[in-house]
N, C-alpha and C positions, 0 to 999 in steps of 0.2 A: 534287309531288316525293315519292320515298320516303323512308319512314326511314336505308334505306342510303343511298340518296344522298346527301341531309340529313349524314348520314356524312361519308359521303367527301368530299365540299362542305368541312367543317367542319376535317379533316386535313390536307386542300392548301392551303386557308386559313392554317392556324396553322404547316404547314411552311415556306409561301410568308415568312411572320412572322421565322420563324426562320431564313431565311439573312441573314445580313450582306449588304448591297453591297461593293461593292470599295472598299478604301479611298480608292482615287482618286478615286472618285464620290462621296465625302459631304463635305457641305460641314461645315465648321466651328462651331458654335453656341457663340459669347462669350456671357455678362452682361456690360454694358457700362454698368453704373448708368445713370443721367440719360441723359435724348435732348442729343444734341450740340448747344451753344448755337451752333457755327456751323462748317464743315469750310473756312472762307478759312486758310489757316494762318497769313498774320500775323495775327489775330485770337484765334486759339484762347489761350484759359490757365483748360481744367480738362484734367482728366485722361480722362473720356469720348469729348472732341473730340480730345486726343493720340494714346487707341490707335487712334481709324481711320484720324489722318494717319500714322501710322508705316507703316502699310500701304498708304496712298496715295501718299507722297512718300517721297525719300530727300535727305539733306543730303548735305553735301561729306566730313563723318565719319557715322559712322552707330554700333549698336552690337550687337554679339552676343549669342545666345540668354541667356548668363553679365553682359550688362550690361558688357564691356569695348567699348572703342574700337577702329577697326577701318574702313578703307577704306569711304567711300559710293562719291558720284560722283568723287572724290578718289583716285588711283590712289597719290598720292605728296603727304608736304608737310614742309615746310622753313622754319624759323624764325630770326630773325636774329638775332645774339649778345647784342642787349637785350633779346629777348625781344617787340617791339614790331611787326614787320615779320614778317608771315606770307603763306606760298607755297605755294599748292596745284593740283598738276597733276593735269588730270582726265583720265580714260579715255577710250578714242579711242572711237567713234560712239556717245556718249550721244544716248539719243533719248524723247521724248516718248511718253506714252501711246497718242496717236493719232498716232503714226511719225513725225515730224516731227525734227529733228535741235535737240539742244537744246548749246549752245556756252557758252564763259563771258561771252562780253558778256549774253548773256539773263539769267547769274544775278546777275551786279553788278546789270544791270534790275530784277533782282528783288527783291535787297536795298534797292534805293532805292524802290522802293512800299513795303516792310517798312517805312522809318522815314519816309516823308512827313508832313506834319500828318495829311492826309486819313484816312490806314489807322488812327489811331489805333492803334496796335501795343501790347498791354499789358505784352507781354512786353519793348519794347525798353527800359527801363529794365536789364534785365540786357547790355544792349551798350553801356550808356554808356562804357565804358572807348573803344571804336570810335571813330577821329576822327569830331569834329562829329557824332557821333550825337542829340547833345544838341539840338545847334545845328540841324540837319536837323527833327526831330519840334517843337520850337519856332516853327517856320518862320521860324529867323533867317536859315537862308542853302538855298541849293537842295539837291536830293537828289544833284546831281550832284557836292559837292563832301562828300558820303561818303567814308569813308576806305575806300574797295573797288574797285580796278579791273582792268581784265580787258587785258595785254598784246600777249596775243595770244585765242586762238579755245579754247584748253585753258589757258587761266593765270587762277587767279583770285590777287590780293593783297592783302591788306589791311594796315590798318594802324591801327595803336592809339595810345594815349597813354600807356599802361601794362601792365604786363604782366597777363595774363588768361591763365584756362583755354581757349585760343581752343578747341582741336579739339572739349568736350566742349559748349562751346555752340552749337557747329554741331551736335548733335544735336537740337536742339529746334524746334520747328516754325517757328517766325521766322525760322528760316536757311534752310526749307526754298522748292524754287524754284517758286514762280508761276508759271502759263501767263498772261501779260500781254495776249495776242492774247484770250482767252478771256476778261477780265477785261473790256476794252474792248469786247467785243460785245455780253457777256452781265450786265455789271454786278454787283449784288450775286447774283445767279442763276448766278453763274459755278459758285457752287459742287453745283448740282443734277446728276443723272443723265442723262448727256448732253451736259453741258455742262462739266464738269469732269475738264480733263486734267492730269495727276501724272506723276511719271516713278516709282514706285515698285512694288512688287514688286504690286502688285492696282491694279486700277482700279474705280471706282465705279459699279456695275451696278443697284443701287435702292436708293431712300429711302422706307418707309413710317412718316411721320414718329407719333413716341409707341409705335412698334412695332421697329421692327429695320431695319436696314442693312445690304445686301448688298455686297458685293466680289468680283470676280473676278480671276484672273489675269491679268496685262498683260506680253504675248509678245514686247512690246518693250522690257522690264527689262532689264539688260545682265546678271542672273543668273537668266536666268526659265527655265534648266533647274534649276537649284536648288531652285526652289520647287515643296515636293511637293502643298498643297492646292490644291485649283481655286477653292476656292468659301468663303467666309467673310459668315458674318451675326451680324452685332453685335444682340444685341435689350436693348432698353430694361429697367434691369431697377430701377427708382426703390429698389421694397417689396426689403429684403434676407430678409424671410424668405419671401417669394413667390419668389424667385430661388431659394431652396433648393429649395422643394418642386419647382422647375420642374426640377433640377438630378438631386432623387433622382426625379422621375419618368422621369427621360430625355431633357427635349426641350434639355439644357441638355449642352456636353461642359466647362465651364468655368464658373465664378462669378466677379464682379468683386470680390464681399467675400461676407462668412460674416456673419448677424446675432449678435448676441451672444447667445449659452447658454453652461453649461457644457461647459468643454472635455471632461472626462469622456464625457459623452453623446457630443456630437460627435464625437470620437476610436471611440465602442463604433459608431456608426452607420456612419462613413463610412472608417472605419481611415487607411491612407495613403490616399486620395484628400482630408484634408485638408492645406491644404500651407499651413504659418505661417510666418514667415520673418522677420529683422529688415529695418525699411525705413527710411528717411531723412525721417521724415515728423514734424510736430508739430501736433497739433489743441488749440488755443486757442479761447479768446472773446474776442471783439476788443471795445473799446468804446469807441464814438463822444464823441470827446473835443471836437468841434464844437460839439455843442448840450448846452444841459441836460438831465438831473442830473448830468449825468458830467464837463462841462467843466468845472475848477479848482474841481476836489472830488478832489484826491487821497485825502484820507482815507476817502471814500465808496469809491474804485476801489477801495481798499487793502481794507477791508474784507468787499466782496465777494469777494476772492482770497484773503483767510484763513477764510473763511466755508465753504469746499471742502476737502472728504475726499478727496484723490488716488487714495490707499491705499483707501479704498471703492468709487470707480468702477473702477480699475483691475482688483479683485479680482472685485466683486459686476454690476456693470453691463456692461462690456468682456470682461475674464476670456477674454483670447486673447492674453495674452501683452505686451500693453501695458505698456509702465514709466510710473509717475509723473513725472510734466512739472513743474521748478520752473524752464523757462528757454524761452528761443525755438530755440535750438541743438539735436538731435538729440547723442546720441553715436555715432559710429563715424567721422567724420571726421579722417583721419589727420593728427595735429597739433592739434589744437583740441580745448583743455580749455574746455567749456561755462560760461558763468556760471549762479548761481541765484539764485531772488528772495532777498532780507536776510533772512527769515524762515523760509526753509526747514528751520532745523535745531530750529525750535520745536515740543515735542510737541502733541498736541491739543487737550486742556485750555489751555495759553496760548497757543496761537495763536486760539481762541474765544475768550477773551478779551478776547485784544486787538482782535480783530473787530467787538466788541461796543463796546467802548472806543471808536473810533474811528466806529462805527456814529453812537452819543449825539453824538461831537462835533462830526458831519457835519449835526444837526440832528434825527435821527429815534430813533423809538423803537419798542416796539409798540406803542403809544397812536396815534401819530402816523407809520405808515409809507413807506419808500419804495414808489412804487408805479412797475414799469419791466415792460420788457418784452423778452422772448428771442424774437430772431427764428433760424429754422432752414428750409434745406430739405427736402424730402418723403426722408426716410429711416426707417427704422425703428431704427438703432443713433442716430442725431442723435434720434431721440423721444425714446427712452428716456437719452441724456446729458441733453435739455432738463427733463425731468421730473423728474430723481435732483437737476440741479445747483439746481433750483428748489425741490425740497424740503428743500435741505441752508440757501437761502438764507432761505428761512421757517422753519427748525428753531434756526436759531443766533440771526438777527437778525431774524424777525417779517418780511422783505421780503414785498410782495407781487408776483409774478411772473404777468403775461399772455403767453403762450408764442401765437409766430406760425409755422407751417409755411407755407410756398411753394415752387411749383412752384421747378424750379431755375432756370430763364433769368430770373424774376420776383425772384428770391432776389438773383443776382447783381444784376439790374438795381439794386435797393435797397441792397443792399450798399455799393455802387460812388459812389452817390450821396451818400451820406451824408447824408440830409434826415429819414427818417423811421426809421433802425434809432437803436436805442439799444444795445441786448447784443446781438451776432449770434455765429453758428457762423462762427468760420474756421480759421485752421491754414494751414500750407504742406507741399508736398507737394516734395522736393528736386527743381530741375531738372538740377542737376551737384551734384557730390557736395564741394560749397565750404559754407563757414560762412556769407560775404559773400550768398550766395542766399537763405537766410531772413531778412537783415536790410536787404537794398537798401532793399524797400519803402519802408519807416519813416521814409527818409532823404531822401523829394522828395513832391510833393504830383499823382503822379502815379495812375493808375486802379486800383492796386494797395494802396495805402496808406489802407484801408479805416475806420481808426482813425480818419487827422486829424492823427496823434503829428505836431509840430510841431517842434524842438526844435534849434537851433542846435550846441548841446554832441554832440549826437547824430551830425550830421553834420562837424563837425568830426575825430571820431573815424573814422568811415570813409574821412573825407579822408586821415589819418595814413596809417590800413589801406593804402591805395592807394597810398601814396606811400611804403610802407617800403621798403628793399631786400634783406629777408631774411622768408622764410616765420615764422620766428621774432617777427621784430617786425610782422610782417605781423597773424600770428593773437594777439597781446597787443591789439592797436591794436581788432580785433574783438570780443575777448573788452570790452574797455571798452565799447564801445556797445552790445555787448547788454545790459552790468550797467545802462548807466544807461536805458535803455531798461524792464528789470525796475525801476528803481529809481522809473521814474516809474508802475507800474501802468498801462501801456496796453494789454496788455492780461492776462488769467486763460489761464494756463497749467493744462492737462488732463493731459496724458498723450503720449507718444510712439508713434508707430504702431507695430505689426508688419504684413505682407501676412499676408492671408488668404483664399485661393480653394478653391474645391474643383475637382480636374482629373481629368474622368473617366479610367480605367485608359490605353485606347486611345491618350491624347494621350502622343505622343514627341517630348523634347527642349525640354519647359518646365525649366524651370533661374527658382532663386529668384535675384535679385538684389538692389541696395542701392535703385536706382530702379525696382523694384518694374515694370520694361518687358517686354513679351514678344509682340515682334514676331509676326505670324501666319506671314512668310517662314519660321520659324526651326523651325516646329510638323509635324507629322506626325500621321498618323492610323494608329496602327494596325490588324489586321487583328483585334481583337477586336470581340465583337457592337456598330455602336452605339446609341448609348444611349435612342433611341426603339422600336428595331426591341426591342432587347432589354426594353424595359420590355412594346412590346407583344405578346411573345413569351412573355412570361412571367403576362400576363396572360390570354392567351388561353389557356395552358396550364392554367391555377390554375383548379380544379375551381370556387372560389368564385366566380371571372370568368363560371361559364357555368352559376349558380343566378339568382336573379330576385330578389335581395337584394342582390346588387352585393357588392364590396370597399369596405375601408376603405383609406382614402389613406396613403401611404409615411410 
């Protein structure tokens, strides 16, 4: 070859670089943190496995780009003057994934696998209010005599014991409808490529598991001219500062989170493309009140939660906008003034003291230490909390701390069981924008209730909650059982979330919300370069790109 060719070769190349595809031709590239511990939607309860069902299925409400409520499968619905008896009519030829006509008897179907014993449903603790929901997943009485039935072929009904957020918990995957025929064939595999039929705006086109998840459009959506992407892949993105670099290098149009740096920096790198936003979220440490050292050692729990600089992780560790956490409640919940631990309003100096105080009376010393251990999943912002909270715990009170990372399905499995965590990372993540959603858990001894918290008084209070008849006495009755909840030390409050992604320019119509959702129906691509073509367009242009010493990385 000549030199000029060699040339010209080298121009067509780098101009070939530099066009965009069409926007309609490129598929979508999420961070999706964690590989999804399971896509069955009565199963699902983290937030990796929620954003691909939001794209795979659609409830009877569903929610917009802005996180408001807003027609799913549900064209219409109507609620009875106590508030208890709810009516939703669905749109005429709802249809399955693979064309199939899906009616309301299927989804009452579906809701009765949703709380069987069998499905084990983690989520269905948030529908106890549901007749016999309780009694259902117990398997005191069948699934058939759920409070949900189906009239006629477009009516679904249900009915409660009490009044509840109905519409906004039909957003969350629990309500969302199983293909039962697919269930029955394919068993737990129902939920695989190929085998897994959704009625939602994408359908499930590959799984390469520890790497990414693909989606395509599904042309039998009842709004599948609306949706402008074709093509969406979810990839695995555990390391959050591996997700950046993948992010500024291009192969990435979205981030699931931002690792923690200075916002400064971040803000000078990536300008607006970084997008923080207040979320409905609380990251706590939870502590296994089952076994020992923890079990009826209050003064030891207490301890360890005056033993933590809020004010330090938030500023120095986090420093994305987080507040200091002295409660299990978020704030922005319209009505609901949060409780805080008893000790919240103590400066530094005495609240280490009292630390320490209670430390000695618990039995230990630095002569004679606790010796316990932080378990965390594989994150890199979870590292570096385990690390800061484990040094603040040996700086005050001499603890010694063995920090445990694991994979994340390994994580929860341990979690859940309660046998071998003693301190782990949890926190809740809002599923509706209610107070009663961060403290259900606490109040049954169900797969959710990661603690152990035991506590009659406790549940008596939420009993109230439920049974008041004004939002008023409703959110007092709440506000008590979180106080006594704080008051029993179950568990170390952190900090309150804010959302933080980075969304490359191109992406139109991400809108920040409270639940932190951002359906992939709702997204657009525009017609600016993306973000691979353009990184290797600009690589190939870059004199230094095409010396024999290479670039230094973004």
């Amino acid at each position: 070859m000549t030199r000029l060719s060699a040339c010209l070769l080298w121009l067509c190349s780098s101009a070939a670089l530099a066009q965009p595809a069409l926007p309609g031709d490129l598929p979508l590239e999420r961070g999706n943190g964690p590989e999804p511990a399971t896509l069955d939607a009565h199963r699902c309860q983290e937030v990796a496995c929620g954003n691909v069902l939001r794209d795979l299925y659609e409830g009877l409400v569903t929610e917009d780009a802005h996180g408001r409520l807003v027609p799913g499968m549900a064209q219409a619905w109507s609620v009875s003057a106590d508030g208890r008896v709810w009516t939703f009519r669905l749109r005429p030829g709802l249809r399955w994934s693979n064309g199939t006509p899906l009616d309301a008897p299927q989804i009452v179907a579906s809701f009765r696998r949703a709380f069987a014993p069998a499905t084990a449903a983690p989520f269905g603790e948030l529908f106890e209010a549901l007749h016999n929901a309780r009694a259902v997943q117990a398997g005191q009485v069948p699934p058939a005599q759920l409070g949900v039935a189906a009239p006629d072929t477009r009516t679904v009904v249900f009915t409660f014991d009490r009044s509840a957020p109905v519409p906004a918990l039909l957003t969350l995957p629990i309500a969302f409808p199983v293909y039962l025929p697919g269930v029955a064939r394919f068993g737990a595999q129902h939920t695989r490529p190929g085998h897994l039929v959704g009625n939602g705006a994408y359908r499930l086109a590959a799984w390469t598991p520890q790497a990414n998840l693909v989606v395509a459009r599904n042309p039998h959506f009842h709004a599948a001219s609306t949706v402008a992407i074709a093509r969406v892949r979810f990839h695995v993105t555990e390391d959050a500062s591996a997700e950046l670099q993948r992010f500024a290098a291009g192969d990435l149009h979205m981030t699931e989170v931002v690792p923690p740096q200075p916002l400064t920096s971040l803000r000078a790198r990536f300008g607006d493309q970084l997008r923080i936003a207040p979320y409905l979220g609380a990251f706590w440490l939870g502590l296994n009140l089952t076994t020992p050292p923890l079990r009826d050692a209050p003064g030891l729990r207490r301890a360890l939660a005056l033993a933590v600089d809020r004010d330090k992780l938030t500023a120095h560790v986090t420093g994305l906008g987080e507040q200091p956490a002295h409660g299990i409640v978020p704030p922005g919940i319209a009505g609901y003034v949060p409780a805080r631990t008893p000790w919240s309003a103590l400066d530094t100096p005495a609240r280490e003291a009292l630390a320490r105080r209670l430390y000695r009376q618990a039995g230990y010393s630095r002569r004679h230490p606790l010796v316990i251990e932080l378990r965390y999943n594989t994150s890199t912002p979870h590292r570096r909390m385990a690390l800061a909270v484990a040094a603040m715990w040996r700086q005050v009170l001499g603890v010694q701390v063995r920090l445990r990372n694991e994979e994340w399905k390994v994580f929860v499995g341990n979690r859940k069981q309660r046998v071998i965590t003693q301190v782990f990372r949890g926190g809740w993540i809002g599923d509706v924008p209610d107070a009663r959603n961060f403290l259900a858990a606490f109040g049954s001894d169900g797969p959710l209730n990661w603690t152990g918290y035991d506590d009659a008084g406790f549940r008596e209070r939420l009993a109230r909650a439920d049974a008041a008849t004004s939002p008023a006495a409703r959110d007092a009755w709440l506000r008590a059982a979180e106080q006594r909840l704080l008051n029993a030390d179950a568990v170390v409050p952190l900090y309150f979330y804010t959302s933080k992604h980075l969304v490359a320019p191109q992406v139109q119509g991400w809108h920040p919300n409270a639940l932190d959702r951002h359906a992939s129906r709702w997204l657009r691509l525009g017609s600016a370069t993306p973000p691979a073509a353009r990184s290797a367009a600009r690589s190939a242009a870059s004199p230094a790109a095409r010396s024999t010493t290479g670039t230094a990385a973004p």
